[in-house]
OpenMM code with the backbone's topology and positions (N, CA, C; nanometers):
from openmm import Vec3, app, unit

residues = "UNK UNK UNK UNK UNK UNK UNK UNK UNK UNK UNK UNK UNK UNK UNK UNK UNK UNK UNK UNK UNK UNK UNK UNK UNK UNK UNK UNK UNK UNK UNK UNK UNK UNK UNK UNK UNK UNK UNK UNK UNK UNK UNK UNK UNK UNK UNK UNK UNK UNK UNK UNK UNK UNK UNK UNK UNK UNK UNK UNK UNK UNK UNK UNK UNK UNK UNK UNK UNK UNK UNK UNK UNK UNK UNK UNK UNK UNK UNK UNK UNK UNK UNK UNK UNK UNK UNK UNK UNK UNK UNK UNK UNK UNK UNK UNK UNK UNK UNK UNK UNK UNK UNK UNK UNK UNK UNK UNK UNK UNK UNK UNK UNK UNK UNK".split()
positions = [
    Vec3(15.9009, 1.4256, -1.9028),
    Vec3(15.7854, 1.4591, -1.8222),
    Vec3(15.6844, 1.5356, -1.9083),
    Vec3(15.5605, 1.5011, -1.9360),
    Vec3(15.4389, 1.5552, -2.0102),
    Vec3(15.4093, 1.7264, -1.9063),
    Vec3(15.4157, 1.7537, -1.9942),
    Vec3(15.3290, 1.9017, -1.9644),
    Vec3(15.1766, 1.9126, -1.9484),
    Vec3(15.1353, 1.9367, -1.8347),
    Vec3(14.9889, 1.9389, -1.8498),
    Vec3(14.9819, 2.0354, -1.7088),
    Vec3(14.8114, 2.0990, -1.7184),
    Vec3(14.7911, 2.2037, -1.6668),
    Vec3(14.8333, 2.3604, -1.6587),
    Vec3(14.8297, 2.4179, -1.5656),
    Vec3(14.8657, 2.5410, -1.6257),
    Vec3(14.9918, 2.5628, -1.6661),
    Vec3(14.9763, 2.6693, -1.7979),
    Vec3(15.1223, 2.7201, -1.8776),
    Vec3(15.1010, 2.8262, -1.9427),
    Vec3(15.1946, 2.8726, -2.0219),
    Vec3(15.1687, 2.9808, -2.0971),
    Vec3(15.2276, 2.9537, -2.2611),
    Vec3(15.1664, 3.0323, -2.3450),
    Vec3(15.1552, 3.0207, -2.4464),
    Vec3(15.2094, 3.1863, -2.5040),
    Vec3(15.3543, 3.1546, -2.5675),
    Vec3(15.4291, 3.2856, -2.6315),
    Vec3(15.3904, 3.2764, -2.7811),
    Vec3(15.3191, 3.4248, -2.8288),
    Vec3(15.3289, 3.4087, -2.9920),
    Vec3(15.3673, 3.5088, -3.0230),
    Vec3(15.4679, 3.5113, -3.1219),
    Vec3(15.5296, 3.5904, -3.1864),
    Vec3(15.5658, 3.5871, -3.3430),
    Vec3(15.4931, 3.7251, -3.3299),
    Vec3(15.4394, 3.7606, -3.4725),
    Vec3(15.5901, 3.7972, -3.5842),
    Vec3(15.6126, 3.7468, -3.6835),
    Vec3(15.7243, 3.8061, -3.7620),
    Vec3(15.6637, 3.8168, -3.8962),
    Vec3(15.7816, 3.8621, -3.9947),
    Vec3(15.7667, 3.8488, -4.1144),
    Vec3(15.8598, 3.7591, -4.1925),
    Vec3(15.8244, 3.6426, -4.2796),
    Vec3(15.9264, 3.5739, -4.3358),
    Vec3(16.0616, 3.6183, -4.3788),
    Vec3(16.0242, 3.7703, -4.4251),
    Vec3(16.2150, 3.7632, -4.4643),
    Vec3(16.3207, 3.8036, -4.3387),
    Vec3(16.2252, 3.8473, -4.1819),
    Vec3(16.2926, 3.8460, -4.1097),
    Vec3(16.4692, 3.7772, -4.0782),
    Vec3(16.5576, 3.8579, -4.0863),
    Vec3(16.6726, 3.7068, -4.0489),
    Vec3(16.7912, 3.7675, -3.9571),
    Vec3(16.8374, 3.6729, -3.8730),
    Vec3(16.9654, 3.6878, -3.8308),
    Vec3(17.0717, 3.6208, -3.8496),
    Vec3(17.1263, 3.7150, -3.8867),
    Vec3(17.2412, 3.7455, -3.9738),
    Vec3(17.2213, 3.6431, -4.0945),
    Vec3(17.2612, 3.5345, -4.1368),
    Vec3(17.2061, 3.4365, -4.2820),
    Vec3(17.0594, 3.3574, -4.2347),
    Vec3(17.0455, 3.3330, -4.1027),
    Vec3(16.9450, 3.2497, -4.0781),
    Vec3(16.8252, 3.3086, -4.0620),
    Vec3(16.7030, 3.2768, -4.0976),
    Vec3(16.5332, 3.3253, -4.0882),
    Vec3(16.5228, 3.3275, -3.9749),
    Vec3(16.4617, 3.4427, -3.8628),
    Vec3(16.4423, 3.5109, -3.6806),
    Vec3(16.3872, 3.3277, -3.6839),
    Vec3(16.2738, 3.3077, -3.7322),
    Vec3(16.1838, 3.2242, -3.6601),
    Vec3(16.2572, 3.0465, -3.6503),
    Vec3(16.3572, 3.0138, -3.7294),
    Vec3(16.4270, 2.9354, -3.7315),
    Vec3(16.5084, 2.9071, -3.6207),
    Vec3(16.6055, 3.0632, -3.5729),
    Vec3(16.6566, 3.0799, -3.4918),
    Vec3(16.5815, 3.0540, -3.3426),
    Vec3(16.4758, 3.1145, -3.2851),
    Vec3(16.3430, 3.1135, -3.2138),
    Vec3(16.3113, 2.9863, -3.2066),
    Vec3(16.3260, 2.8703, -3.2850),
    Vec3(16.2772, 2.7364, -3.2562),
    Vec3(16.3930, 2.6790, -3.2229),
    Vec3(16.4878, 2.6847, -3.2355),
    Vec3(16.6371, 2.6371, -3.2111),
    Vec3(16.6809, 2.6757, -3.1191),
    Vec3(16.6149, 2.7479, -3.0676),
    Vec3(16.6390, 2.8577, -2.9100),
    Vec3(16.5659, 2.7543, -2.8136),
    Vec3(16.4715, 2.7531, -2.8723),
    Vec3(16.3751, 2.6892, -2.7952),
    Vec3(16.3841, 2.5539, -2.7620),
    Vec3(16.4485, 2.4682, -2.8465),
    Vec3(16.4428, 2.3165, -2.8369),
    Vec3(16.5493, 2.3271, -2.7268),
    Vec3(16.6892, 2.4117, -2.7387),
    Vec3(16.7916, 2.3565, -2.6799),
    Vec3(16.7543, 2.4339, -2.5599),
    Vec3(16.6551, 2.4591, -2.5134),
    Vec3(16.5712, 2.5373, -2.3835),
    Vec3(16.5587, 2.4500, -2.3161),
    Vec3(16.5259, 2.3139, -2.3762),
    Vec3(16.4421, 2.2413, -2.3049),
    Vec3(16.2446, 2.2656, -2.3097),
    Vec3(16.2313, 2.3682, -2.3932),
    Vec3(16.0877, 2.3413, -2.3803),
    Vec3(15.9746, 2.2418, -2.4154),
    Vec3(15.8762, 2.2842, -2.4136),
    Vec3(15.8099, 2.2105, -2.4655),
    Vec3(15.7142, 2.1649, -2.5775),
    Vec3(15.7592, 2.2671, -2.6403),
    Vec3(15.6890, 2.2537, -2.7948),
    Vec3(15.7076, 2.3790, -2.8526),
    Vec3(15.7013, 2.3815, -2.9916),
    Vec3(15.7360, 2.5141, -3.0376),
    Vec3(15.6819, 2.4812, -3.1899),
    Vec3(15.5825, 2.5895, -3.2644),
    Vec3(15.5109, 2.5781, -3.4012),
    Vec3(15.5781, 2.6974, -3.4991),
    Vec3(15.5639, 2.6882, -3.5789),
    Vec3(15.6068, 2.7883, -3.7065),
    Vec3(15.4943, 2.7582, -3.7519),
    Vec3(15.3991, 2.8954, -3.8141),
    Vec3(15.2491, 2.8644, -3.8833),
    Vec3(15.2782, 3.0148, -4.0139),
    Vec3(15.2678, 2.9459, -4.1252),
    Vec3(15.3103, 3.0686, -4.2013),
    Vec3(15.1724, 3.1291, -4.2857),
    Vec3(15.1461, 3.2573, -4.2502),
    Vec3(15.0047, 3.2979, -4.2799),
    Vec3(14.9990, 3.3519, -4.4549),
    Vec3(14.8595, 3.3465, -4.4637),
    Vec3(14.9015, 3.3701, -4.6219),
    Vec3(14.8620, 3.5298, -4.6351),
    Vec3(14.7976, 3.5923, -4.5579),
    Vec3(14.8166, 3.7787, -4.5519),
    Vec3(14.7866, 3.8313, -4.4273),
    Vec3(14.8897, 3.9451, -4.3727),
    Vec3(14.8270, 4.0094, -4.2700),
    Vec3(14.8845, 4.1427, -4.2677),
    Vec3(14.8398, 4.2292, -4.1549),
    Vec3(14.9094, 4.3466, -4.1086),
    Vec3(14.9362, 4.4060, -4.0135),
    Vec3(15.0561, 4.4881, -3.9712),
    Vec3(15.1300, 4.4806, -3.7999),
    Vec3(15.0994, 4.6126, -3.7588),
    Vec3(15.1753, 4.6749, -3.7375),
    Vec3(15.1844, 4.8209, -3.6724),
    Vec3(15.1889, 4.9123, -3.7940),
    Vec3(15.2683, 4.8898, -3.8913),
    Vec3(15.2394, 4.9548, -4.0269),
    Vec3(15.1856, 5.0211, -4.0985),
    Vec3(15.0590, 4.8786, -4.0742),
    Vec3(14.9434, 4.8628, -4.1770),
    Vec3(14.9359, 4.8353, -4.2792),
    Vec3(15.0503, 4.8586, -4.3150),
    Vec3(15.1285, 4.7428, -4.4396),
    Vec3(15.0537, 4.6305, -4.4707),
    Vec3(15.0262, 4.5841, -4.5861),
    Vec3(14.9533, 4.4382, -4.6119),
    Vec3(15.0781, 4.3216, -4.6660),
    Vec3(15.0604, 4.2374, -4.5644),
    Vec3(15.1838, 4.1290, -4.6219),
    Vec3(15.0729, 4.0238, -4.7029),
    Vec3(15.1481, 3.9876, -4.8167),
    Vec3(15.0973, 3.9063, -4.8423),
    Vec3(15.1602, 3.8464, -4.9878),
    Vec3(15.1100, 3.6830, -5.0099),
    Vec3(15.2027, 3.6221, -5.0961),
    Vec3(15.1358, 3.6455, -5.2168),
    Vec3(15.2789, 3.6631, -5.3200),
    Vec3(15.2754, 3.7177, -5.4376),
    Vec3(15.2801, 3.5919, -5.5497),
    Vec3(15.2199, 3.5184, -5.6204),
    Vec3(15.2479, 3.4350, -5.6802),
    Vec3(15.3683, 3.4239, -5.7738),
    Vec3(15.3915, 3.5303, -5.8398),
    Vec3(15.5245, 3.5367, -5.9054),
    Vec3(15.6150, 3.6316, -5.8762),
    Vec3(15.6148, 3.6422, -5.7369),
    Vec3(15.7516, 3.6687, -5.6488),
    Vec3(15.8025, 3.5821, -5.5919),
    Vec3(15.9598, 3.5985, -5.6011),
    Vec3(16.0808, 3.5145, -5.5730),
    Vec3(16.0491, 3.5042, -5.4130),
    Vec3(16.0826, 3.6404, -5.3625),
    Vec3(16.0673, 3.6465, -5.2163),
    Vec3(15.9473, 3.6965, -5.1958),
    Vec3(15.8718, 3.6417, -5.0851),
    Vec3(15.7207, 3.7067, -5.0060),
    Vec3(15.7821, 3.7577, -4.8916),
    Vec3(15.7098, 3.8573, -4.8465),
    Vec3(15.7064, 3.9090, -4.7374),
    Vec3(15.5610, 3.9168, -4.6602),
    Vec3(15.6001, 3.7473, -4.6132),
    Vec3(15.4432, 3.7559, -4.5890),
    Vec3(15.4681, 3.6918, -4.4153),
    Vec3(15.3484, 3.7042, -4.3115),
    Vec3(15.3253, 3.6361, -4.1940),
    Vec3(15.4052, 3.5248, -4.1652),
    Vec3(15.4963, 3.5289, -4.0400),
    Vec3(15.5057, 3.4146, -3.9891),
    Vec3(15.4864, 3.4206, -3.8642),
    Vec3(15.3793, 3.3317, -3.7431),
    Vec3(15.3656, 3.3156, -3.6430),
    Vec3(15.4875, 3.1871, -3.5956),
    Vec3(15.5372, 3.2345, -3.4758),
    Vec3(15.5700, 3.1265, -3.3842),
    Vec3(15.5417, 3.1633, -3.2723),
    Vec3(15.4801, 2.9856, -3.1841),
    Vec3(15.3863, 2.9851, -3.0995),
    Vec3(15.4889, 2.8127, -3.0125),
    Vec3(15.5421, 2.9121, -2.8872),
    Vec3(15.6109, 2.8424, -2.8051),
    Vec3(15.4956, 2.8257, -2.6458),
    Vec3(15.5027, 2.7145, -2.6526),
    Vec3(15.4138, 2.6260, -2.4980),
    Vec3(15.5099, 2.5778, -2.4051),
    Vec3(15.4880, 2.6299, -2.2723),
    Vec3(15.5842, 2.5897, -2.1658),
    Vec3(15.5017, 2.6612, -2.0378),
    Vec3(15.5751, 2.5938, -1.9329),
    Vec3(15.5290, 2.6953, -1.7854),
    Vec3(15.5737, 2.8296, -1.7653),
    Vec3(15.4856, 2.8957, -1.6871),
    Vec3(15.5408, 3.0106, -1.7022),
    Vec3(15.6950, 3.0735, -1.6852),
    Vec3(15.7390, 2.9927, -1.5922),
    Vec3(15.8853, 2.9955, -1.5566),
    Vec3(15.9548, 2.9860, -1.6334),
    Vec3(15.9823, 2.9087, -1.7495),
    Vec3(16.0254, 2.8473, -1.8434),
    Vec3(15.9972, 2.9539, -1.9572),
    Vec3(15.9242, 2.9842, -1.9603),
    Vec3(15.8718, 3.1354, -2.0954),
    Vec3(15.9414, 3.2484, -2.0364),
    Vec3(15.9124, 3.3028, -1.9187),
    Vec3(15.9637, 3.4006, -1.8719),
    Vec3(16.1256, 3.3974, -1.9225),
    Vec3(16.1916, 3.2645, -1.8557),
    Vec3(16.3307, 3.2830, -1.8961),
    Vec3(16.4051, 3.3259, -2.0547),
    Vec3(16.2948, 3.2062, -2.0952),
    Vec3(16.2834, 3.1808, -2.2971),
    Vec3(16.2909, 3.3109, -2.3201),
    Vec3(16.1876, 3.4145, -2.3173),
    Vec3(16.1499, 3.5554, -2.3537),
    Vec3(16.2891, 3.6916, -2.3296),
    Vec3(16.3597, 3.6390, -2.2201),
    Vec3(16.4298, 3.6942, -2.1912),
    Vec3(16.5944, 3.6445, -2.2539),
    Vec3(16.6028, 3.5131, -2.3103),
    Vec3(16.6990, 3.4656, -2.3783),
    Vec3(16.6780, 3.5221, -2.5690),
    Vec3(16.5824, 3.5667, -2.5398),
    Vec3(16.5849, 3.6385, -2.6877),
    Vec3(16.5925, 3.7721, -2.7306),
    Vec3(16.6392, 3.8767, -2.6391),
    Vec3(16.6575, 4.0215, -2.6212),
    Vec3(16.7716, 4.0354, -2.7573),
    Vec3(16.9210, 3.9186, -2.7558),
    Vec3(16.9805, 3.9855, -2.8300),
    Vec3(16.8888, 4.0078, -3.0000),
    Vec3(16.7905, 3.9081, -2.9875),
    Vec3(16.7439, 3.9091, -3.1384),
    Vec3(16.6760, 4.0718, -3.1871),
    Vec3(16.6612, 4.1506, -3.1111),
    Vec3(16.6107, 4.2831, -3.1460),
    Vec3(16.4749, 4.2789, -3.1954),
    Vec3(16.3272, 4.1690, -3.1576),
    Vec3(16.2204, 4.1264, -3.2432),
    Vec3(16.1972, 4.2374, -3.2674),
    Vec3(16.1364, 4.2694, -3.4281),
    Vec3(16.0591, 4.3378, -3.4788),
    Vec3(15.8763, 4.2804, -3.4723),
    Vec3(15.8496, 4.3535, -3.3991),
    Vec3(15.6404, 4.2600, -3.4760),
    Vec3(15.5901, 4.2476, -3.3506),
    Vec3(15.4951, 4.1698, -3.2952),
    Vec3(15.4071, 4.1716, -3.1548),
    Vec3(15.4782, 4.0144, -3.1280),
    Vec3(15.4009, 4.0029, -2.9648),
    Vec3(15.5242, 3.9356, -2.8973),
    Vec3(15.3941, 3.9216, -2.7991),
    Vec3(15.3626, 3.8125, -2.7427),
    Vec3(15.2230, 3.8125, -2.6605),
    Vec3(15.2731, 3.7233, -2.5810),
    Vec3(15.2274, 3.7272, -2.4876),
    Vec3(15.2125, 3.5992, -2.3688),
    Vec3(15.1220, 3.5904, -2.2848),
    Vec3(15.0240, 3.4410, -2.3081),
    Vec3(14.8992, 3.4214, -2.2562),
    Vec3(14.9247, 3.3435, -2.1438),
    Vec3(14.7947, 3.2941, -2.0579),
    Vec3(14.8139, 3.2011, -1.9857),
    Vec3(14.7221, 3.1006, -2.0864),
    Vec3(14.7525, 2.9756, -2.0555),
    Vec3(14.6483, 2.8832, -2.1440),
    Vec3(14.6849, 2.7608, -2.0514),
    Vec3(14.5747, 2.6202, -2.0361),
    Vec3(14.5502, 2.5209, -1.9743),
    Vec3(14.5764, 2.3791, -2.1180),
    Vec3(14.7006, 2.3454, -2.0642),
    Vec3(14.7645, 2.2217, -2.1205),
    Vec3(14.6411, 2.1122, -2.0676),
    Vec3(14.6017, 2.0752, -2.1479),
    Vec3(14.5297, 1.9549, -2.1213),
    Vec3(14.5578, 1.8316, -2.1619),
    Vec3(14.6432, 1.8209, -2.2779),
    Vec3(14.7488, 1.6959, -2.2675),
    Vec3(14.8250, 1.7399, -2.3641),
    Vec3(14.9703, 1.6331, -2.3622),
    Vec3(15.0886, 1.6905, -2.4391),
    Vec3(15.1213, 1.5272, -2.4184),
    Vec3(15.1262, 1.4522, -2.4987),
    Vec3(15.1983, 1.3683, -2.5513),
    Vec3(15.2635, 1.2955, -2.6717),
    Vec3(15.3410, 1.2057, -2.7311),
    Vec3(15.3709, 1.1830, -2.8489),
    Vec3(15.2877, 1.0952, -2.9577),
    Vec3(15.3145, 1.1047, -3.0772),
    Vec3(15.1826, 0.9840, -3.1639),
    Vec3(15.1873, 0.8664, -3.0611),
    Vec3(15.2809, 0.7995, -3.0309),
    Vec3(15.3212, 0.6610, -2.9632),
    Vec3(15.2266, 0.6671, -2.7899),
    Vec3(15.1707, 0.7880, -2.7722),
    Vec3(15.1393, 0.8256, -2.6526),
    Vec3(15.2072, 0.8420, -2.5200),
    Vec3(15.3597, 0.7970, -2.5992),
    Vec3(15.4086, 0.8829, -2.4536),
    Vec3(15.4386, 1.0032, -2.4253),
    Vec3(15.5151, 1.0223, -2.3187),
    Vec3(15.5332, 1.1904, -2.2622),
    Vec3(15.6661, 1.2187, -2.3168),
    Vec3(15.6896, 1.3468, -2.2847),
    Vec3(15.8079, 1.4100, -2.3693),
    Vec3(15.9420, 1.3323, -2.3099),
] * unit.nanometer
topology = app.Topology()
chain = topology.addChain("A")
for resn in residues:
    res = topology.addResidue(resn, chain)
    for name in ("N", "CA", "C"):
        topology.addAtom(name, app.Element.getBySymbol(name[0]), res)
């Protein structure tokens, strides 16, 4: 069933070396999410920012590890987020954590069908 009209839109702010326990938070967070049943879920990895800190993340060209921005940005109804949001307490998020309302205006696949 395609998603369209009203929903909400979760973004949550991390930092790449974030991890639980061997695995990267935001990896975990999309894997949460698929077997949710939702309906879409992005990883967008920024190239500098800064949180509560003020700290400047940002990528180092000849560093091994960066500690730089990662957004993930989960789309679903509100019902469906509400629950999502609350299936992720054990993760302990560190970083901002938002939830909008936003208007699905279409959601379908390259092939044009629905999910």
């Amino acid at each position: 069933m395609a998603l369209t009209g009203p929903a909400e839109r979760l973004t949550i702010y991390l930092e790449q070396t974030d991890h639980r326990g061997g695995t990267p938070t935001y990896v975990e967070i999309v894997d949460r999410a698929r077997k949710a049943g939702l309906a879409g879920a992005t990883v967008l990895q920024g190239a500098e920012g800064f949180g509560v800190t003020s700290r400047v993340h940002r990528h180092h060209a000849l560093s091994v590890i960066d500690d730089i921005p990662v957004v993930v940005v989960v789309i679903d109804t509100p019902s469906k987020i509400g629950s999502f949001v609350a299936s992720l307490d054990d993760l302990h998020l560190e970083g901002l954590v938002v939830r909008q309302r936003v208007e699905v205006l279409a959601h379908r696949s390259r092939s044009g069908g629905s999910r």
